[in-house]
Backbone as CSV, one residue per row, in Angstrom:
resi,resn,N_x,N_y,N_z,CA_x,CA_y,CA_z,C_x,C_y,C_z
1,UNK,-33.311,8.891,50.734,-32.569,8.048,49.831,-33.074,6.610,49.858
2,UNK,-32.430,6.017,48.566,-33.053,4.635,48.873,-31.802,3.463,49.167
3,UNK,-30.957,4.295,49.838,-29.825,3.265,50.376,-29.986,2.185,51.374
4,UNK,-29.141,1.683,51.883,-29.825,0.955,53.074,-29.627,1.476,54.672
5,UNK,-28.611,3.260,54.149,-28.674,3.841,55.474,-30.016,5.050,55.588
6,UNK,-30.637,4.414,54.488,-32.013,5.041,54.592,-33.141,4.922,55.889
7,UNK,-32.357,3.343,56.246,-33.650,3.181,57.646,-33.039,3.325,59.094
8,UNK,-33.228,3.835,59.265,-32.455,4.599,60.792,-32.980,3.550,62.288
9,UNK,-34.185,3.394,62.034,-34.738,2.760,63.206,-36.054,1.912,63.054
10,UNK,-36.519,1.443,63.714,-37.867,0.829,63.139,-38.916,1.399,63.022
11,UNK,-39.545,2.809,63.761,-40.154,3.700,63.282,-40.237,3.840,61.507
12,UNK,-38.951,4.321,61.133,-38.658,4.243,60.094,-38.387,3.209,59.070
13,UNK,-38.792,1.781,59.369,-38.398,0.890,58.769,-39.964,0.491,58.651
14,UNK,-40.578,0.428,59.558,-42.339,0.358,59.846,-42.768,1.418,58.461
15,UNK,-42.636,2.701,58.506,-43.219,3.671,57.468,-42.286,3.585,56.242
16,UNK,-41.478,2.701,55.908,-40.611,2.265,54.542,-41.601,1.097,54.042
17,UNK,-41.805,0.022,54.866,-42.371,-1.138,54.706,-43.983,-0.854,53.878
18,UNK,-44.728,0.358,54.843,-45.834,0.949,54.210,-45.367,1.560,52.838
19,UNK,-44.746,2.173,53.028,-44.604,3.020,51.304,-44.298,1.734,50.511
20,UNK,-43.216,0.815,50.785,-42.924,-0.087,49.936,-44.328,-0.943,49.456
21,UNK,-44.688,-1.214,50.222,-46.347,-2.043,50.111,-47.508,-1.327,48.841
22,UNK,-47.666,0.424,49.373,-48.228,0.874,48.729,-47.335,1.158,47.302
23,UNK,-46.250,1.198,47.081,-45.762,1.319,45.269,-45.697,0.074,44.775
24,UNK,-45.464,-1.145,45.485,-45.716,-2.278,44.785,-46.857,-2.265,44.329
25,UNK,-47.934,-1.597,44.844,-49.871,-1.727,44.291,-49.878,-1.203,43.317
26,UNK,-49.092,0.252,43.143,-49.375,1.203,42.026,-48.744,0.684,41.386
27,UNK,-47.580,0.223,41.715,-46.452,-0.343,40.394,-47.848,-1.739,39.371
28,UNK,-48.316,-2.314,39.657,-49.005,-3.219,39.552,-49.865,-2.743,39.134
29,UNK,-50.995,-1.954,39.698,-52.142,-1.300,38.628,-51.422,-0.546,37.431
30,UNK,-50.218,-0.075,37.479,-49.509,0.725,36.074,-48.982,-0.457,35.417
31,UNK,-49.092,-1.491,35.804,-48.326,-2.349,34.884,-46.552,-2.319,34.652
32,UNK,-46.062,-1.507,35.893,-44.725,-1.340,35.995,-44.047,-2.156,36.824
33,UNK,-43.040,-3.183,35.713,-42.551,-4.177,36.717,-41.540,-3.459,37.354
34,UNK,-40.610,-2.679,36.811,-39.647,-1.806,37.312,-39.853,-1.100,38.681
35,UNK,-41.326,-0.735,38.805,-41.555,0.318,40.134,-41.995,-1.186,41.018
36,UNK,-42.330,-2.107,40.507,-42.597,-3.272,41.860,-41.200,-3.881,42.185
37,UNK,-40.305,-3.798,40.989,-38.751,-4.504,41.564,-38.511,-3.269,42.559
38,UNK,-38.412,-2.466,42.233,-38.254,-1.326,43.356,-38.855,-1.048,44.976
39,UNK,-40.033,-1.356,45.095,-41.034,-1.585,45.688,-40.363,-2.806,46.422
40,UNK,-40.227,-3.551,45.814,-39.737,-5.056,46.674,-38.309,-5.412,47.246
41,UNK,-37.583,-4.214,46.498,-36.009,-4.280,47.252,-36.192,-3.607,48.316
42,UNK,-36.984,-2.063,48.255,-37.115,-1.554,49.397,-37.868,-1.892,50.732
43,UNK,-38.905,-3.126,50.559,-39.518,-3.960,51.410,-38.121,-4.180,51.653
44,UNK,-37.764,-5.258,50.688,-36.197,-6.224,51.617,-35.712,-5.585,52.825
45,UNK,-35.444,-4.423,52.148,-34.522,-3.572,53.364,-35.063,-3.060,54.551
46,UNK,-36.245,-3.033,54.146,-37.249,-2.598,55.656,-37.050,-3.738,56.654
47,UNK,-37.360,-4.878,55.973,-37.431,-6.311,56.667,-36.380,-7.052,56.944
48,UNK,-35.280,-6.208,56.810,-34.206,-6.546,57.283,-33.817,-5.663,58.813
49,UNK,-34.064,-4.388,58.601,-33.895,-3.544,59.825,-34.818,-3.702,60.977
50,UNK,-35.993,-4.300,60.317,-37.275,-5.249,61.587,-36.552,-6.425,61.612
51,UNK,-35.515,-6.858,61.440,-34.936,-7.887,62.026,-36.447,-9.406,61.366
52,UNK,-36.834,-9.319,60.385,-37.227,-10.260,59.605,-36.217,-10.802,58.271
53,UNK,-34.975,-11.387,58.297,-34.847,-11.644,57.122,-35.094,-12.835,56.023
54,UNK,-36.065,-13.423,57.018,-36.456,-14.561,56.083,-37.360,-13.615,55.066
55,UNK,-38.310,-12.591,55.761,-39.311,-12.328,54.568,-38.481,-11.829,53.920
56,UNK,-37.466,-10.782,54.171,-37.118,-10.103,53.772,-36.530,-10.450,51.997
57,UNK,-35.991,-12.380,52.300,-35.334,-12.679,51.671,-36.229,-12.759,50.131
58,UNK,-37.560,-13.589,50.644,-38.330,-13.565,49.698,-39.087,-12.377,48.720
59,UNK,-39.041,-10.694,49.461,-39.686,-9.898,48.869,-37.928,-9.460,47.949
60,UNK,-36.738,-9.614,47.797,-35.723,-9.545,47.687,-35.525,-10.355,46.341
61,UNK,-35.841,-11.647,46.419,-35.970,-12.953,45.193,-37.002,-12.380,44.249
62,UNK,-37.867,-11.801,44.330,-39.243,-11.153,43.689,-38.417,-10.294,42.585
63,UNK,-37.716,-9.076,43.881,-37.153,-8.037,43.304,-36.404,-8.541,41.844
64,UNK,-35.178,-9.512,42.652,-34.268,-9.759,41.726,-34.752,-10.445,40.298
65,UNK,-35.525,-10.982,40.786,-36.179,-11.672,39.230,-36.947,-11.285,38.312
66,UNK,-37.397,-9.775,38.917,-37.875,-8.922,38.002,-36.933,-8.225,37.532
67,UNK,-35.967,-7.677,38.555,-34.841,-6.944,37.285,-33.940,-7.777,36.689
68,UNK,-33.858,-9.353,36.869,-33.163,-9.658,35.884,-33.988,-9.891,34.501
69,UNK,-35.520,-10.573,34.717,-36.078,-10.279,33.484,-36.283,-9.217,32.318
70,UNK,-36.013,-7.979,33.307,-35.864,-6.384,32.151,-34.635,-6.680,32.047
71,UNK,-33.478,-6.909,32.531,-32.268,-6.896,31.809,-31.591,-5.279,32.597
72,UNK,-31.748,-5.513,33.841,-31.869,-3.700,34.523,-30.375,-4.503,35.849
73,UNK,-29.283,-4.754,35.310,-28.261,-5.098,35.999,-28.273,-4.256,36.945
74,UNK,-28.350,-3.052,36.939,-27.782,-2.421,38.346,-28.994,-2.390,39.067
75,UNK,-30.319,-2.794,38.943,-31.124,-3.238,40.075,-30.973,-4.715,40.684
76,UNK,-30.179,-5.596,39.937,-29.847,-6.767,40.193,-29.027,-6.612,41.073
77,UNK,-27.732,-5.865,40.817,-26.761,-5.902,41.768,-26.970,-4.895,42.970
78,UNK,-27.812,-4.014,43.259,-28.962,-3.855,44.464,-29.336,-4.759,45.251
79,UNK,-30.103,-5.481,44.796,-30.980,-6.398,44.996,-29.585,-7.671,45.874
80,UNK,-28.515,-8.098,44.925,-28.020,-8.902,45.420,-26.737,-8.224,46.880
81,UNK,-26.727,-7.079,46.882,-26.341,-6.931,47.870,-27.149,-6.848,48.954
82,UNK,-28.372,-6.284,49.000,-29.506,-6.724,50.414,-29.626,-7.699,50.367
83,UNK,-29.679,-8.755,49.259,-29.785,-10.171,50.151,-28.784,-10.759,50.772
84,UNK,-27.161,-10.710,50.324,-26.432,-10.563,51.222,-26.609,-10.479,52.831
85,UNK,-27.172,-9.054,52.867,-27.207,-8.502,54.979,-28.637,-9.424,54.760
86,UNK,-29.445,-9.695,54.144,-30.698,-10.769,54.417,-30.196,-12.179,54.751
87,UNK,-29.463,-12.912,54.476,-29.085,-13.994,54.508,-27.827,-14.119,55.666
88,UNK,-27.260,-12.927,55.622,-25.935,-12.704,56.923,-27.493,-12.695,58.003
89,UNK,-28.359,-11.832,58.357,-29.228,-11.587,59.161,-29.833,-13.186,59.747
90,UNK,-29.709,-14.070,58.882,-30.594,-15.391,59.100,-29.995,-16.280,60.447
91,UNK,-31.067,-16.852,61.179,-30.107,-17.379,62.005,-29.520,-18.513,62.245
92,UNK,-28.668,-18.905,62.553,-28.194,-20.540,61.990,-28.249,-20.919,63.109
């Protein structure tokens, strides 16, 4: 799944981060902004469970600003709930 109880451990957050990396490429050689907003929420969430959420925050801002440019609300409101646990994650 592509929830955020998708990443169990960092094993699994390590081989999310790879897949996410590699569909942002393809999303990009296809010219699909949709599969890189996708691509980049699911980074977020990797890089949140590696306990990075600064990057996390930024591959997250990517996301969101691509699905708000398609006009694809419910990847927005995705998007704005991982940055949420990205920004709770930050440390003050």
């Amino acid at each position: 799944g592509f929830g955020p109880e998708a990443v169990r451990n960092a094993g699994d957050a390590e081989r999310q981060l790879h897949a996410a990396s590699r569909a942002a490429q393809a999303g990009a050689e296809q010219r699909s902004n949709i599969l890189v907003a996708r691509a980049r929420l699911l980074e977020g969430r990797a890089l949140i469970a590696l306990k990075q959420p600064a990057r996390a925050i930024r591959s997250l801002e990517e996301a969101k600003r691509i699905y708000g440019g398609a006009r694809h609300f419910r990847g927005v409101h995705m998007v704005d709930e991982a940055l949420e646990s990205a920004r709770a994650a930050v440390p003050r």
